[in-house]
C-alpha positions as CSV (number, residue, x, y, z in Angstrom):
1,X,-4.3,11.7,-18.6
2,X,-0.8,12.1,-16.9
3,X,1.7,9.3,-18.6
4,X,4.9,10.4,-17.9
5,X,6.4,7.2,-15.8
6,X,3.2,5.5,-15.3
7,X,5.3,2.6,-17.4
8,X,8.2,1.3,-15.8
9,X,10.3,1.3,-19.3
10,X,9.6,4.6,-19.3
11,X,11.1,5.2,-16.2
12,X,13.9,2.8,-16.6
13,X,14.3,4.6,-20.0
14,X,14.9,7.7,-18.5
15,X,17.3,6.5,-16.5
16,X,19.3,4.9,-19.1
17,X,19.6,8.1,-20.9
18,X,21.9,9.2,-18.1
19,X,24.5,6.3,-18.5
20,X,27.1,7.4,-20.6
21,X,27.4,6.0,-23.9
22,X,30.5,3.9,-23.7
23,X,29.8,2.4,-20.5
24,X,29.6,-1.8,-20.6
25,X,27.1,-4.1,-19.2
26,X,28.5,-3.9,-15.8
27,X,29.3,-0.2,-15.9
28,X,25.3,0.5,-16.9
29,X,23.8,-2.2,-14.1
30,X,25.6,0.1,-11.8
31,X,24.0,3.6,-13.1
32,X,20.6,2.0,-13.2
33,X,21.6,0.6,-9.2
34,X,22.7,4.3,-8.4
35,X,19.6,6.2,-10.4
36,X,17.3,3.9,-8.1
37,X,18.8,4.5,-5.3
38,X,18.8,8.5,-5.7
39,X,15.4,8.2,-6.2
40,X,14.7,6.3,-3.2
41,X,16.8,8.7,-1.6
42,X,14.6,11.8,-2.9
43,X,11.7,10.4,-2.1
44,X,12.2,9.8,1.3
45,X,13.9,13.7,2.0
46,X,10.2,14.1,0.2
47,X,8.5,12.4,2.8
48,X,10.2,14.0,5.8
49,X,10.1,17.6,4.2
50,X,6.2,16.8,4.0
51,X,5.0,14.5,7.5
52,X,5.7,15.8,10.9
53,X,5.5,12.7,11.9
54,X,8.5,10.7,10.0
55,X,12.3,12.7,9.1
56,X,13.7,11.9,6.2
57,X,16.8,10.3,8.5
58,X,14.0,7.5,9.2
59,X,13.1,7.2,6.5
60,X,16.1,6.4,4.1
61,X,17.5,3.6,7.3
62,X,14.3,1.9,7.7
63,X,14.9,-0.4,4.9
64,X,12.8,0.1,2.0
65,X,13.8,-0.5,-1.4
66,X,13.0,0.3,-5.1
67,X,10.3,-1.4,-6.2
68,X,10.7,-0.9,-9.8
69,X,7.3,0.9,-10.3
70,X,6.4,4.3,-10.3
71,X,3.9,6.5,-9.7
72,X,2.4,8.8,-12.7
73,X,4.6,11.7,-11.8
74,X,7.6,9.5,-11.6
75,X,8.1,8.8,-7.9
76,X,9.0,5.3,-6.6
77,X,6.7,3.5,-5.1
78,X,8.9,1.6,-2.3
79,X,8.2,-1.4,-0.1
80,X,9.8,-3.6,2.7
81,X,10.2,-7.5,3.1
82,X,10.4,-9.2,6.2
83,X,11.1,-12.6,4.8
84,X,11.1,-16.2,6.4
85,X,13.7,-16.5,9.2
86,X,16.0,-19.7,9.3
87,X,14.5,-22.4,10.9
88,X,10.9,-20.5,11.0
89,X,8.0,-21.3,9.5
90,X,5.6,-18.6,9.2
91,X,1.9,-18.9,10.1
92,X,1.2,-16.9,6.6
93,X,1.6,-13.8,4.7
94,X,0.5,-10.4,4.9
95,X,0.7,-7.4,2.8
96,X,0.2,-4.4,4.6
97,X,-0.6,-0.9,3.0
98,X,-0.4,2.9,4.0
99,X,-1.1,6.0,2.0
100,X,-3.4,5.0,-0.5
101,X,-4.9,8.3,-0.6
102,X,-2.6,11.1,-0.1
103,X,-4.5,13.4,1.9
104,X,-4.7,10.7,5.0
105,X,-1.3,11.3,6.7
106,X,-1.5,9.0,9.4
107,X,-1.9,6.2,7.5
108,X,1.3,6.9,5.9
109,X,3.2,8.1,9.3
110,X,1.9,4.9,11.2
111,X,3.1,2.4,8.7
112,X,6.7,3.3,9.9
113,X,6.2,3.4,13.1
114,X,5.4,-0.3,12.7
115,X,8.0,-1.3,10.4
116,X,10.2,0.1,13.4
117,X,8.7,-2.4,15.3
118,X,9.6,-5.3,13.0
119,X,13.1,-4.2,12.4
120,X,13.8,-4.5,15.8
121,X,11.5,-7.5,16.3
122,X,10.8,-9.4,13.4
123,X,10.5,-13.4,14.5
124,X,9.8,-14.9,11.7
125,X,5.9,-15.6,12.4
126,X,4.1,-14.0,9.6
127,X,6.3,-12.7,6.1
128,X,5.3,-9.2,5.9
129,X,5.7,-6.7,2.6
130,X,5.3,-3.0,3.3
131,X,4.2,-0.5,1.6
132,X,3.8,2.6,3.6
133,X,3.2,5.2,0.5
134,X,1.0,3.9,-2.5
135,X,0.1,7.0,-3.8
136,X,2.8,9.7,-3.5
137,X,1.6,12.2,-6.0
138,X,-1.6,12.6,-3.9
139,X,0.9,13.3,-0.4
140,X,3.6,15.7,-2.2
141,X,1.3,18.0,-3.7
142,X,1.7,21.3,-2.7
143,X,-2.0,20.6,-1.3
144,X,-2.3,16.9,-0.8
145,X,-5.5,15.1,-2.2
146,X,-6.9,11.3,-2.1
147,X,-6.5,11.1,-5.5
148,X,-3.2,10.3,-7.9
149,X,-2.2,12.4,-10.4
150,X,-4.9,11.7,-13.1
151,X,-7.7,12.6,-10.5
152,X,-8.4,8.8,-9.7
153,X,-9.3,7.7,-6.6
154,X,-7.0,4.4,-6.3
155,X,-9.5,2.7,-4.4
156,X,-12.4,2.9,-6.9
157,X,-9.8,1.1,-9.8
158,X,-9.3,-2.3,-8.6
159,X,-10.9,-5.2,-11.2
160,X,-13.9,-5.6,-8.8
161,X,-16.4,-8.0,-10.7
162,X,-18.4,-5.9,-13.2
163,X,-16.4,-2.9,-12.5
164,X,-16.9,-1.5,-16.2
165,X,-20.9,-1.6,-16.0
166,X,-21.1,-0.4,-11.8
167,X,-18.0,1.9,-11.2
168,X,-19.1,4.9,-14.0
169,X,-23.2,4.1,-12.8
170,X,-21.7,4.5,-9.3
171,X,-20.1,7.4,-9.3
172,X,-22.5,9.3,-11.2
173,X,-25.7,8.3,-9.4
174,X,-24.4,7.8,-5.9
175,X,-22.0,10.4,-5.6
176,X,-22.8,12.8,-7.9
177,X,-19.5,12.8,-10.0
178,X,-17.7,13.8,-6.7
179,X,-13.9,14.2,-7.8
180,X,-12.9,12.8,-4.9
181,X,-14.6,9.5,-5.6
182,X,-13.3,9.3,-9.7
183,X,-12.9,5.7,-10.5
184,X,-10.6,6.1,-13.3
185,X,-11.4,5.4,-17.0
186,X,-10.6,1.4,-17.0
187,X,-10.1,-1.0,-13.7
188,X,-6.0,-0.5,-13.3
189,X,-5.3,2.5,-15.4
190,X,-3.3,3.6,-12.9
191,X,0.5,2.5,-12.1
192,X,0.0,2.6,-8.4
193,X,-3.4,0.5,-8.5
194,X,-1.4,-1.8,-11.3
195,X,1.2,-2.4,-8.8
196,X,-0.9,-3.5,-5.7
197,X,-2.6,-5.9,-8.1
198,X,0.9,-7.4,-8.8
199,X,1.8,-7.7,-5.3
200,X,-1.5,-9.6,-4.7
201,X,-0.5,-12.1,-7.0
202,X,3.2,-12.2,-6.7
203,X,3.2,-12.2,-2.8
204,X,-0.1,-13.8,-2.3
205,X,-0.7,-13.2,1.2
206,X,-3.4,-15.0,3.2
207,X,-4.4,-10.9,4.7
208,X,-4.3,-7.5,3.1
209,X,-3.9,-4.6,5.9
210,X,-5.0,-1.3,4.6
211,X,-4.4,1.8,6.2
212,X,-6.9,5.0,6.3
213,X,-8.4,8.1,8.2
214,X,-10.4,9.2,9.9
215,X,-13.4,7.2,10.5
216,X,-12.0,5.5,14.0
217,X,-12.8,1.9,13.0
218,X,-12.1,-0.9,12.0
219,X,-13.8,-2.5,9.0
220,X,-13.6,-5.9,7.2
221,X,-14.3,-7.6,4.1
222,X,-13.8,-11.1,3.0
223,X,-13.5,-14.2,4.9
224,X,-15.1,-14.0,8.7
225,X,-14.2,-13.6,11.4
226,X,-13.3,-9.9,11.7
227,X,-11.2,-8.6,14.5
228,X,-13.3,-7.4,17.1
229,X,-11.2,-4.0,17.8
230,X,-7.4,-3.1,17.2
231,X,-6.6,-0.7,20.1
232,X,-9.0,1.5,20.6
233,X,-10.8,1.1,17.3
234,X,-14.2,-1.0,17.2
235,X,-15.4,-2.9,14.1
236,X,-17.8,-1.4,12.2
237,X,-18.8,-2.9,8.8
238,X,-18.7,-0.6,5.9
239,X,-19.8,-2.2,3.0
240,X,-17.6,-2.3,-0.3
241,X,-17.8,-0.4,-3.3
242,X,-16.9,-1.0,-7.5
243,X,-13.1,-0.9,-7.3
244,X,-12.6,-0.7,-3.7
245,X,-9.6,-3.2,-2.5
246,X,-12.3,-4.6,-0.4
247,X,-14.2,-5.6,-3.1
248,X,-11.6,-6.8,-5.2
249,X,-9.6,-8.6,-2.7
250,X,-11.8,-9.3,0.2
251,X,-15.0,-10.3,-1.8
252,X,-13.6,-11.5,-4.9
253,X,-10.6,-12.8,-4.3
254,X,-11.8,-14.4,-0.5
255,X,-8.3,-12.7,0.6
256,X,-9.7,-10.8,4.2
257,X,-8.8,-6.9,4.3
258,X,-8.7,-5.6,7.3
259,X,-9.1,-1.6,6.9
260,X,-7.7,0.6,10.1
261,X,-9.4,3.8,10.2
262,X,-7.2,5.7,12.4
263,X,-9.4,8.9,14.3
264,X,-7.5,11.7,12.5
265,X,-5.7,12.0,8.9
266,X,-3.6,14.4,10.1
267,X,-2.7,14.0,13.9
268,X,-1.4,10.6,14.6
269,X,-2.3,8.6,17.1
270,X,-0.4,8.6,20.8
271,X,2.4,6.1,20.9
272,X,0.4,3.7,23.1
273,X,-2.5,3.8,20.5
274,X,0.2,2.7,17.8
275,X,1.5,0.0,20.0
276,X,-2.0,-1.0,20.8
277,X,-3.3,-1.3,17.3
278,X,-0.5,-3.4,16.8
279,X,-0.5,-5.6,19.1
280,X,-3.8,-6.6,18.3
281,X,-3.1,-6.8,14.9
282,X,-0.7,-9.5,15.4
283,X,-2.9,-11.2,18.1
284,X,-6.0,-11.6,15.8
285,X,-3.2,-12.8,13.0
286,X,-1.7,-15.3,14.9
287,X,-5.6,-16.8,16.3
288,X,-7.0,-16.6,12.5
289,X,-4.4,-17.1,10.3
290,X,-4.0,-21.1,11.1
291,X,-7.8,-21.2,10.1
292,X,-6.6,-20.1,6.5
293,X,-4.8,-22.9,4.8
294,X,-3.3,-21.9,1.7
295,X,-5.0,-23.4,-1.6
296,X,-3.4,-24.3,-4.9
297,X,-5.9,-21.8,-6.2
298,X,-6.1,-19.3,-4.0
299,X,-2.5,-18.4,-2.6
300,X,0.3,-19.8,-5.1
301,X,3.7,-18.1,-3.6
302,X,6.4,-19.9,-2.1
């Protein structure tokens, strides 16, 4: 398997190279600050060369930052805080996801369409972190694919209980030893998996929103109750699988994951549509998420 930055020393490492030799502490904080921020840079003129939907203009503004983790390849995986305003306290946390596999478009393009919304309107009722682009290798292929570099399909890799005795049986007996559905050779082999699992714990959010196409649902594990529709999208329960982030988080970790299956991977949905699944997103947060106080054991961020 790939392992050329799936380590972030190795990445940082790289980088390091490129100070030159005589340069102080201060002088090599500011390489590393620059390298980063080229490579945020490249990866969103990556982004716009690649999605109708999102220029790479929008993309370096909208606010996203380095999140010291990198894909297998090497690309940043990047993310966006909207943080506690003064004099707000927020109803709870959630961590919203897009992009997991990189041949569903949409659920990369939508993501900033709603960060776009929060720039302009963030209020202080929820602390969000974004993450519109978990698995970049799988978008900027030549040919995209749901999979990372290695082949894994990043929602088959999270610890799920028992994960090492059902994922392999799984995927050999239930789908055949699809590609598609590879669950990787260990739960987190993969940086981009690794790094959701760290923002699960490190941002503890009371709701995990994940991203996908193109069933034209909405599905739900973990905690009830379920949102009855976003927009135009109807709940439909899908089940989990060994790995899934439904599993892992929804089941296991009693964190509720709402998963949006936008209609199409690869047209977006109409502006209203956007707005729409939106609005009801925040709706359903604002009814449930007073229902979900945080625990000592379940949700330990500040």
């Amino acid at each position: 398997m790939k392992t050329p930055c799936g380590l972030a020393l190795s990445c940082l490492g790289a980088l390091a190279a490129l100070v030159p030799a005589k340069a102080g502490g201060q002088g090599v904080a500011s390489a590393l600050t620059a390298g980063l921020e080229v490579q945020r840079l490249e990866l969103c003129d990556r982004i716009g060369a690649k999605l109708g939907s999102v220029d790479s203009t929008e993309c370096r503004r909208i606010g996203l930052a380095h999140s010291l983790a990198w894909s297998v390849e090497g690309a940043p995986i990047l993310f966006r805080d909207y943080l506690r305003l003064p004099g707000r306290v927020p109803l709870g946390r959630v961590l919203l996801v897009g992009g997991i596999h990189g041949d569903e478009y949409s659920s990369v393009s939508i993501v900033f369409k709603w960060m776009a919304i929060l720039n302009k309107f963030h209020s202080g009722l929820f602390e969000w972190r974004f993450a519109p682009l978990l698995n970049p290798d799988g978008l900027l292929r030549p040919r995209s694919q749901r999979m990372n570099s290695n082949g894994v399909d990043l929602n088959r890799n999270f610890p799920s209980p028992n994960w090492e005795a059902e994922s392999s049986d799984y995927w050999i007996r239930t789908t055949s030893r699809n590609p598609r559905r590879y669950p990787g050779p260990e739960a987190l082999s993969e940086p981009e998996s690794r790094w959701l699992a760290q923002q699960i714990e490190a941002f503890s959010p009371d709701v995990i929103v994940s991203v996908h196409a193109p069933h034209s649902i909405v599905d739900f594990d973990g905690p009830a109750p379920a949102p009855e529709k976003l927009g135009s999208l109807y709940l439909k329960l899908l089940g989990t699988y060994p790995g899934s982030l439904g599993r892992y988080a929804g089941v296991h970790k009693e964190i509720p994951v709402v998963t949006i299956e936008l209609p199409s991977a690869g047209v977006m949905p109409s502006a209203t549509e956007q707005r729409g699944i939106w609005t009801d997103l925040v709706r359903w947060l604002r009814k449930h998420l007073p229902e979900r106080p945080r625990t000592a054991a379940s949700r330990t961020g500040g």
